[in-house]
Backbone as XML, in Angstrom:
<?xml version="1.0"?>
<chain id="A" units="angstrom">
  <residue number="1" name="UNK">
    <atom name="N" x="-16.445" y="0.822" z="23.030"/>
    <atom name="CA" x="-16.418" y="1.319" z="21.672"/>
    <atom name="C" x="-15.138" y="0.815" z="20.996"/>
  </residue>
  <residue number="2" name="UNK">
    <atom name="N" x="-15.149" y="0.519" z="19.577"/>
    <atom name="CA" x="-13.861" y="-0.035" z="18.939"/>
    <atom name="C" x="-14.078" y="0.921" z="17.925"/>
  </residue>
  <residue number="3" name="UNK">
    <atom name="N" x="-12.942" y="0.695" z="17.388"/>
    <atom name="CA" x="-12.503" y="2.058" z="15.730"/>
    <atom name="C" x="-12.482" y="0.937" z="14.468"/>
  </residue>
  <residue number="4" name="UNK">
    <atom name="N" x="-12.971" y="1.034" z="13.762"/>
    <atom name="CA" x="-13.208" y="1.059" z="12.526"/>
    <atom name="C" x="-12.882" y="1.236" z="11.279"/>
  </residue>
  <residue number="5" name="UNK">
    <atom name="N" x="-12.410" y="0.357" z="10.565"/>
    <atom name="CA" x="-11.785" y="0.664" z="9.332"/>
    <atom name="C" x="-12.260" y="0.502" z="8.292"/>
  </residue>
  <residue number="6" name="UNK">
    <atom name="N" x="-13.159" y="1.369" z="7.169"/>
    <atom name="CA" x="-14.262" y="1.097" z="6.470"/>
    <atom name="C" x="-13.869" y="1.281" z="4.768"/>
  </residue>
  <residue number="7" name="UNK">
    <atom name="N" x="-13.394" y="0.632" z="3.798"/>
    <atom name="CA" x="-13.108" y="0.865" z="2.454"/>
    <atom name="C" x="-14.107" y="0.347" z="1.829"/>
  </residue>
  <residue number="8" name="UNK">
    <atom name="N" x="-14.150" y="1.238" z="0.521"/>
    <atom name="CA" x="-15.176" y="0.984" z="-0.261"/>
    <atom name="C" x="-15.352" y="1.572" z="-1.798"/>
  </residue>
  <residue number="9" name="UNK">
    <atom name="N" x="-16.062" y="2.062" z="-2.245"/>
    <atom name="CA" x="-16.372" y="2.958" z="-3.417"/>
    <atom name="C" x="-18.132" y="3.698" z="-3.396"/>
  </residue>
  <residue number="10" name="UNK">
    <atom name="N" x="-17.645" y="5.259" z="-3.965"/>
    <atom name="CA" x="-19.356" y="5.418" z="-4.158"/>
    <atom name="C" x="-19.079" y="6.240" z="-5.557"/>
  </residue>
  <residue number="11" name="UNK">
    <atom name="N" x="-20.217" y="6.431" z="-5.958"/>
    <atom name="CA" x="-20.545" y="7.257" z="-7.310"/>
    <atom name="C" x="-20.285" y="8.613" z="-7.184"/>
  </residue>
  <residue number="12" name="UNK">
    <atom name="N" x="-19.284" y="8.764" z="-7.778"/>
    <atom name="CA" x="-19.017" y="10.317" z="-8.144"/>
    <atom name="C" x="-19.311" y="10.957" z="-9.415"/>
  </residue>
  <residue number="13" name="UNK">
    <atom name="N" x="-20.882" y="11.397" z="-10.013"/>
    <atom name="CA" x="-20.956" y="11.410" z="-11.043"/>
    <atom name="C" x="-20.759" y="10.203" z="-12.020"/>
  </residue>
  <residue number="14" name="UNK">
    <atom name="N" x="-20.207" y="10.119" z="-13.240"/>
    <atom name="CA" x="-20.488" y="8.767" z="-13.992"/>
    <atom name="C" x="-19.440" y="7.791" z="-13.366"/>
  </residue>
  <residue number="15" name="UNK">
    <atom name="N" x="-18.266" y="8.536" z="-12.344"/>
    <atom name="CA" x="-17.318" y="7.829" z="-12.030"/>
    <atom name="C" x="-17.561" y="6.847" z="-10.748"/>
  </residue>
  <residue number="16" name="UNK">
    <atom name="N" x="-16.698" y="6.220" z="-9.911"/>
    <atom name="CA" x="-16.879" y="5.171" z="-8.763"/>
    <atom name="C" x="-15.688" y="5.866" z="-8.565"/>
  </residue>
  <residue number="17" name="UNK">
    <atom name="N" x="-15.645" y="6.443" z="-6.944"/>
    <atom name="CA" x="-14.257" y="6.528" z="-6.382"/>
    <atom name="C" x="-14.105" y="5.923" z="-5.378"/>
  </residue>
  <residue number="18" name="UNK">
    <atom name="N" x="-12.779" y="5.495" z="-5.354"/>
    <atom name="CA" x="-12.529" y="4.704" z="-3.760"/>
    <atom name="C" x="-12.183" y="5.610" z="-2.274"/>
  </residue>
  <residue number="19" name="UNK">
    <atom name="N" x="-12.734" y="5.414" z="-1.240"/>
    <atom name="CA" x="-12.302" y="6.054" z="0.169"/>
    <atom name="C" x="-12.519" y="4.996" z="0.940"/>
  </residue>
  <residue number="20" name="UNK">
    <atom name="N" x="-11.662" y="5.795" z="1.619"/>
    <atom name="CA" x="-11.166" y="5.131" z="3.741"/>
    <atom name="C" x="-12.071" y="5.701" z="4.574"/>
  </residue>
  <residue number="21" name="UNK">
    <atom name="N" x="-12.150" y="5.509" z="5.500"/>
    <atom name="CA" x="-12.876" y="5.949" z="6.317"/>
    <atom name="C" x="-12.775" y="5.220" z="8.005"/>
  </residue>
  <residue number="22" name="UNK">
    <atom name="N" x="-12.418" y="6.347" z="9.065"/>
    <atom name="CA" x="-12.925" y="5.077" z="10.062"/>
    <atom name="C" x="-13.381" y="5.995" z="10.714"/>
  </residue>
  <residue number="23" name="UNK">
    <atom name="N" x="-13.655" y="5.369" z="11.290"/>
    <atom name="CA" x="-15.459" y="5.579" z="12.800"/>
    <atom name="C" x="-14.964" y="4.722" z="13.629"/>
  </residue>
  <residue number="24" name="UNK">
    <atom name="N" x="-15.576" y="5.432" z="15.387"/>
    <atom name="CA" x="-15.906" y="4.915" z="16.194"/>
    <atom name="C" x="-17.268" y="4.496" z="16.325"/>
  </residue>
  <residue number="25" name="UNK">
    <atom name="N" x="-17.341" y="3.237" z="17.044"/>
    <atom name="CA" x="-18.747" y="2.634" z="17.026"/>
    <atom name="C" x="-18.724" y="1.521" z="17.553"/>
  </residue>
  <residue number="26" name="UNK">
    <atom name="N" x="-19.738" y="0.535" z="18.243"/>
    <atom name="CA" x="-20.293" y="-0.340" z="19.066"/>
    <atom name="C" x="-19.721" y="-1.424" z="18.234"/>
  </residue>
  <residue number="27" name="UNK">
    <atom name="N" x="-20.129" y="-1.589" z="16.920"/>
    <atom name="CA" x="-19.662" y="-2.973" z="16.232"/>
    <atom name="C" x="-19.549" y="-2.420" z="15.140"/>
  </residue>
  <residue number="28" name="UNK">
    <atom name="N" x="-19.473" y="-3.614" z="14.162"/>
    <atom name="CA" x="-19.629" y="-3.155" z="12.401"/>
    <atom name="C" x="-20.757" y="-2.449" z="12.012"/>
  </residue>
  <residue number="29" name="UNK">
    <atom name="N" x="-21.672" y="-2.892" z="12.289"/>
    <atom name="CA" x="-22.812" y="-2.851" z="11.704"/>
    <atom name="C" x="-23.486" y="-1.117" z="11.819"/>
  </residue>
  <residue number="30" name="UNK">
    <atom name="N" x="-23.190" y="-0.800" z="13.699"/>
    <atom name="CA" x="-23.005" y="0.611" z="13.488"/>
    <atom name="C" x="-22.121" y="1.493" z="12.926"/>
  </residue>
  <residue number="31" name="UNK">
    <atom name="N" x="-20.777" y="1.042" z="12.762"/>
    <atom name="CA" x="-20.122" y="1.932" z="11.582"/>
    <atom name="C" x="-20.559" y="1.743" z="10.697"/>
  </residue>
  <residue number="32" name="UNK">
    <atom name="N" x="-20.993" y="0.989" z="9.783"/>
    <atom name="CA" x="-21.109" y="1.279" z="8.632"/>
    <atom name="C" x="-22.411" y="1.950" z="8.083"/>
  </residue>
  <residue number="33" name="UNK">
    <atom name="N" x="-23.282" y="1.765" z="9.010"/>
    <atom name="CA" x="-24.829" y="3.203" z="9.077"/>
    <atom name="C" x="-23.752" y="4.174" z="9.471"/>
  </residue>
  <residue number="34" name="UNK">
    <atom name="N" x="-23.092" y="4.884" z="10.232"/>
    <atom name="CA" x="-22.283" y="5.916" z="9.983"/>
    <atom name="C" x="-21.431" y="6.377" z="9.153"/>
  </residue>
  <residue number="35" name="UNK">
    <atom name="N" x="-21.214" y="5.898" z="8.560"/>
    <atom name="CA" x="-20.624" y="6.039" z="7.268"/>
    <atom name="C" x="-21.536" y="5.852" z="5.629"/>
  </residue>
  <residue number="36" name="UNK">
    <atom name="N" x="-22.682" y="5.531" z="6.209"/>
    <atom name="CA" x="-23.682" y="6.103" z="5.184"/>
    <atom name="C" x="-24.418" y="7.028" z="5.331"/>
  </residue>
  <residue number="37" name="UNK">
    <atom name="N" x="-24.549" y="7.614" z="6.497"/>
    <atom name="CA" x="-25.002" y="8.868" z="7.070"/>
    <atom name="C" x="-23.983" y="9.726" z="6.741"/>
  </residue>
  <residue number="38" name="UNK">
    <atom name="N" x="-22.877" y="9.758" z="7.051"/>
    <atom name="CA" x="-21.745" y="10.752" z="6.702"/>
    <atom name="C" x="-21.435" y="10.923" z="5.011"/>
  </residue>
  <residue number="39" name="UNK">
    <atom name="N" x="-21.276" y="9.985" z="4.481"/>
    <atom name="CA" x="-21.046" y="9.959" z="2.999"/>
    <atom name="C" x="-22.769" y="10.470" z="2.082"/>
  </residue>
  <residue number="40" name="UNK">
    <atom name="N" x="-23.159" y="9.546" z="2.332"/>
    <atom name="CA" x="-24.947" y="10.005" z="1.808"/>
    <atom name="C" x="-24.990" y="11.446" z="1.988"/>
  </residue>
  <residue number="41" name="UNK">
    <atom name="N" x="-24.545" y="12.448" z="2.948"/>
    <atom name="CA" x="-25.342" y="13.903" z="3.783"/>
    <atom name="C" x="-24.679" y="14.504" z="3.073"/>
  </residue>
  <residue number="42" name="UNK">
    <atom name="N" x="-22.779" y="14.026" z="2.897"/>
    <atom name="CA" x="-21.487" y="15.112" z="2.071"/>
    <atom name="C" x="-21.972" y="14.678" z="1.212"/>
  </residue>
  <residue number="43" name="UNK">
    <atom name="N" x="-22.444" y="13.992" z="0.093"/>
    <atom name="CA" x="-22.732" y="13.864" z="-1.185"/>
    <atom name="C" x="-23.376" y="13.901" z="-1.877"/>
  </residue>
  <residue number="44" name="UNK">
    <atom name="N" x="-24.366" y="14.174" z="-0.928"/>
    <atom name="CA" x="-26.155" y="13.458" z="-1.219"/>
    <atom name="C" x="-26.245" y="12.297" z="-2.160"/>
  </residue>
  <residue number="45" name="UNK">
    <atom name="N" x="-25.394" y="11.021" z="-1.783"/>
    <atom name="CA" x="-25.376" y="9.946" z="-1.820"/>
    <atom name="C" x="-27.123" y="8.863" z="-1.484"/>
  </residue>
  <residue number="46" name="UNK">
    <atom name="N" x="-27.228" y="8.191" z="-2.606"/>
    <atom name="CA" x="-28.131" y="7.053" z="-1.614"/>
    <atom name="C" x="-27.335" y="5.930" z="-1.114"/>
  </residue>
  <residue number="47" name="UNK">
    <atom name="N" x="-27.758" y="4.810" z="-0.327"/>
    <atom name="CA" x="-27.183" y="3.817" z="0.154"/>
    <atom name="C" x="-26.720" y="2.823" z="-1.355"/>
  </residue>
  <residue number="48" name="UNK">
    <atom name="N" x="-27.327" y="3.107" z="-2.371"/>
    <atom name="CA" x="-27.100" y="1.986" z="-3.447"/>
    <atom name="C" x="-26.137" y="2.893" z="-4.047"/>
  </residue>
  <residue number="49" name="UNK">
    <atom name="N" x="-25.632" y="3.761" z="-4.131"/>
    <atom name="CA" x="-24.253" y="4.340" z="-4.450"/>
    <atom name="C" x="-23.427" y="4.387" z="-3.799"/>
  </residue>
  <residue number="50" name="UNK">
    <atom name="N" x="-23.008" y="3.430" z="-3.086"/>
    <atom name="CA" x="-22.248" y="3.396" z="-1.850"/>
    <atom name="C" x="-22.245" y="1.557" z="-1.647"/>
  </residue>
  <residue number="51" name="UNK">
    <atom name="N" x="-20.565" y="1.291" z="-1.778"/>
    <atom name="CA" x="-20.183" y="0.198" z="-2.013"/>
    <atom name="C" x="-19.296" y="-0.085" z="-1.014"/>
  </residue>
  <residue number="52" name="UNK">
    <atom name="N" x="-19.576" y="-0.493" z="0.284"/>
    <atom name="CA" x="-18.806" y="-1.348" z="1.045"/>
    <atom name="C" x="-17.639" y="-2.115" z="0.542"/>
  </residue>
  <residue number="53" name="UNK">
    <atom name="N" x="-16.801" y="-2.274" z="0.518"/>
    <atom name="CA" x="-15.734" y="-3.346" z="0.659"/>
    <atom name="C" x="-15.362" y="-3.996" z="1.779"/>
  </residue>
  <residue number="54" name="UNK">
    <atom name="N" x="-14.769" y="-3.365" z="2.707"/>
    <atom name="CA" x="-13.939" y="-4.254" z="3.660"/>
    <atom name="C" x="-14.205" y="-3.532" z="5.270"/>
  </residue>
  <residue number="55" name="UNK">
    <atom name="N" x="-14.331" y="-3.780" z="6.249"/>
    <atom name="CA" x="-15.040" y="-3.732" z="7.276"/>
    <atom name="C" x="-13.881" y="-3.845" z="8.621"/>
  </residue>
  <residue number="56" name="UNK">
    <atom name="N" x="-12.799" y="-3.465" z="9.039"/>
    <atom name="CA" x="-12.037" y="-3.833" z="10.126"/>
    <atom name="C" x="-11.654" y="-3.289" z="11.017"/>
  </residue>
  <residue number="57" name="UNK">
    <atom name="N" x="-12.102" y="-4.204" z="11.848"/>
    <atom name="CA" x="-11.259" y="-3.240" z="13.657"/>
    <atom name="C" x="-10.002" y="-3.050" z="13.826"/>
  </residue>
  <residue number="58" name="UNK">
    <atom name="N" x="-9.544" y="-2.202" z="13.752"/>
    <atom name="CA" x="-7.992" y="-1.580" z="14.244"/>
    <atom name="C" x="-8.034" y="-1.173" z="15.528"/>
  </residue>
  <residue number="59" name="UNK">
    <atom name="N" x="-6.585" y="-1.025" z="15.810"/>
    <atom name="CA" x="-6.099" y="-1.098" z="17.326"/>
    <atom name="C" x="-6.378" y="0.723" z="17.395"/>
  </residue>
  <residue number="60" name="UNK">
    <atom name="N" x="-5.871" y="1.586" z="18.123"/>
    <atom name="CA" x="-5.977" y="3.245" z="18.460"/>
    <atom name="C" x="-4.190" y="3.371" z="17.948"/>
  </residue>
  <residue number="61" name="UNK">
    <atom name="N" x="-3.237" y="2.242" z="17.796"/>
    <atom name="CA" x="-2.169" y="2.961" z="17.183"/>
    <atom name="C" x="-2.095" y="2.964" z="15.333"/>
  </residue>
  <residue number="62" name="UNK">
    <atom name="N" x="-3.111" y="2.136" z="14.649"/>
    <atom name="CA" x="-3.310" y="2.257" z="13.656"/>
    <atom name="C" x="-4.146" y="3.432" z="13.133"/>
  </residue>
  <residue number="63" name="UNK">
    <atom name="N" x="-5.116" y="3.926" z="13.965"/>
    <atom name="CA" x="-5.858" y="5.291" z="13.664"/>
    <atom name="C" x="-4.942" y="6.547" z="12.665"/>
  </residue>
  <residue number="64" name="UNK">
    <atom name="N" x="-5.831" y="6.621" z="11.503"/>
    <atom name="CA" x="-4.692" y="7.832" z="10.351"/>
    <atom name="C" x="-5.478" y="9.122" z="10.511"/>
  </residue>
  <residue number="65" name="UNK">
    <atom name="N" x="-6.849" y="8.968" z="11.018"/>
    <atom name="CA" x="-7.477" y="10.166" z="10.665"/>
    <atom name="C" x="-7.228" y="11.264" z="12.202"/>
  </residue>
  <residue number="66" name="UNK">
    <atom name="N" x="-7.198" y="12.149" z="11.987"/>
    <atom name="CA" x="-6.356" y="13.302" z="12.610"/>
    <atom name="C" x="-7.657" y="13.844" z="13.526"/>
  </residue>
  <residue number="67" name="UNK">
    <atom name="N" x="-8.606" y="13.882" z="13.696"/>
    <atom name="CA" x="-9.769" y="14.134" z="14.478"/>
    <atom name="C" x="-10.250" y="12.786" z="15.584"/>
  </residue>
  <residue number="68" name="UNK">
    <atom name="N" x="-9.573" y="11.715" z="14.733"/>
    <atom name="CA" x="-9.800" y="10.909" z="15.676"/>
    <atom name="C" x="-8.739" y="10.354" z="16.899"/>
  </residue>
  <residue number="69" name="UNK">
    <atom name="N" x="-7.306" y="10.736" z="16.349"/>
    <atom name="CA" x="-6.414" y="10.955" z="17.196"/>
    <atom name="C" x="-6.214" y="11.603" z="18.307"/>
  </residue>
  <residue number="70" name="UNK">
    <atom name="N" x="-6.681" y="12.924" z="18.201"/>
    <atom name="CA" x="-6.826" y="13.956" z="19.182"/>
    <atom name="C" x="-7.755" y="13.366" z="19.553"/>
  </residue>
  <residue number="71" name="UNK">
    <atom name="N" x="-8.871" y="12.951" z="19.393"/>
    <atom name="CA" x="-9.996" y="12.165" z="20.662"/>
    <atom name="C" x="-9.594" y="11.472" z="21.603"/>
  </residue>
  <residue number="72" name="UNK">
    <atom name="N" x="-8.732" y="10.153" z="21.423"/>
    <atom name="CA" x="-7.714" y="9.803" z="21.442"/>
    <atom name="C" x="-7.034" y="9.692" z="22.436"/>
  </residue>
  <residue number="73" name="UNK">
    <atom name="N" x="-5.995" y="10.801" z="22.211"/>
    <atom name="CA" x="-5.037" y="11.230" z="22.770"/>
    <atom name="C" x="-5.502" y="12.425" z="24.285"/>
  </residue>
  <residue number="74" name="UNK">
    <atom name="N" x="-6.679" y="12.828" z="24.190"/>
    <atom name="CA" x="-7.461" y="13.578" z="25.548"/>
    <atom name="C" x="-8.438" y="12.759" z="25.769"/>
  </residue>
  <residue number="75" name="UNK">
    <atom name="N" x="-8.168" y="11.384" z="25.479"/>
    <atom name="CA" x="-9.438" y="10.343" z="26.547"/>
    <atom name="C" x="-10.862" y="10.644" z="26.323"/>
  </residue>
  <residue number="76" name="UNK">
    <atom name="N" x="-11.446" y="11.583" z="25.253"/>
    <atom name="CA" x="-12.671" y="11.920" z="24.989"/>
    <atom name="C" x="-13.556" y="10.591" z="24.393"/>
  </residue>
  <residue number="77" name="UNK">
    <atom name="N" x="-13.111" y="9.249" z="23.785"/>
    <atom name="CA" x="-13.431" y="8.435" z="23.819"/>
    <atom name="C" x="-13.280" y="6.875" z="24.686"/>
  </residue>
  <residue number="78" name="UNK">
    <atom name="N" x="-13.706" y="6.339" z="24.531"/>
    <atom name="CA" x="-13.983" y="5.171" z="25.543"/>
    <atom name="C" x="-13.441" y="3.670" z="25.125"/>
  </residue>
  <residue number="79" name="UNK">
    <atom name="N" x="-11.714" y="3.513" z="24.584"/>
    <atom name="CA" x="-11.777" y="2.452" z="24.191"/>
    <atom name="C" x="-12.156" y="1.114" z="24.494"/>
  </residue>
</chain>
């Protein structure tokens, strides 16, 4: 499994906002269906409101998000 670094924009009302996001996952292609599953479900987003940008594997000392650290940090994932 590798971590994931996912930027982009989706529709917030008439607006476009930008977010980060990372995921664990097999390759790109499965993060970024996870992250349309996750964003789409909190938003009730469709996939065409939801704008990919940039797609990158980071190392486990670049990780910012705080749920994924503690995974992490007790070996609950499989780098």
């Amino acid at each position: 499994m590798k971590i994931f670094r996912i930027t982009g924009t989706f529709k917030m009302g008439p607006h476009w906002q930008n977010f980060t996001k990372e995921a664990i996952a097999t390759n790109e292609k499965a993060a970024v269906e996870r992250l349309y599953s996750d964003i789409g479900g909190k938003h009730r987003l469709k996939r065409t409101e939801i704008k990919i940008g940039k797609v990158k594997a980071i190392s486990p000392d670049e990780v910012t998000d705080l749920v994924l650290n503690q995974m992490i940090e007790h070996k609950m994932v499989d780098l």
